[in-house]
Residue, then its C-alpha position, 0 to 999 in steps of 0.5 A: x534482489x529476490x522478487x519480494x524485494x523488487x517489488x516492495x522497492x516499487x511499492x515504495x517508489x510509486x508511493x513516493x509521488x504522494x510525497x508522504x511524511x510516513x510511509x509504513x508496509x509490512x509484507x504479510x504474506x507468509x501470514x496467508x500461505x495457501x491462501x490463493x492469491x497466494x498461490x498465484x504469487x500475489x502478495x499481501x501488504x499492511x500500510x500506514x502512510x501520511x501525506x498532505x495530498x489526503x487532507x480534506x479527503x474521504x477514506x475512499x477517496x484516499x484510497x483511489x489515490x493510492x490505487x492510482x499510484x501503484x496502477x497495474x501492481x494492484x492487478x498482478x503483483x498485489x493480491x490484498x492490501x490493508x491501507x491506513x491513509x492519514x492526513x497530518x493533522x488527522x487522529x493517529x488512530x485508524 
């Protein structure tokens, strides 16, 4: 398994503790070579993901939840990541 994908396997496994219906990442990075983050080796990620545990939850605080899951990634392995967090009953539109 390369680098990429032990990392989007740990992505995805801390992500699973919100317990989301549909969870969508995309690694972008190659779209930012030479970028620096980039350059330091962090990775830039798209994701959609939809779980009961936003409902009744503000961007932000969506947002915060997902920070927590992926805890010390957001620090070295994560340079950017764009979040589209819905809850179920929510607009399917970002």
């Amino acid at each position: 398994m390369t680098d990429a994908a032990a990392l989007e396997a740990t992505i995805r496994e801390r992500l699973a503790t919100l317990a989301p219906s549909t969870l969508e990442l995309v690694d972008e990075s190659h779209l930012h070579a030479g970028h620096a983050g980039a350059r330091s080796g962090g990775r830039h990620y798209r994701l959609s993901i939809v779980s009961e545990q936003f409902d009744g939850r503000r961007t932000m605080e969506r947002h915060r939840i997902i920070y927590a899951a992926l805890g010390d990634l957001m620090q070295r392995d994560i340079h950017a990541l764009s979040i589209v967090a819905r809850a179920p009953g929510d607009n399917a539109a970002p």
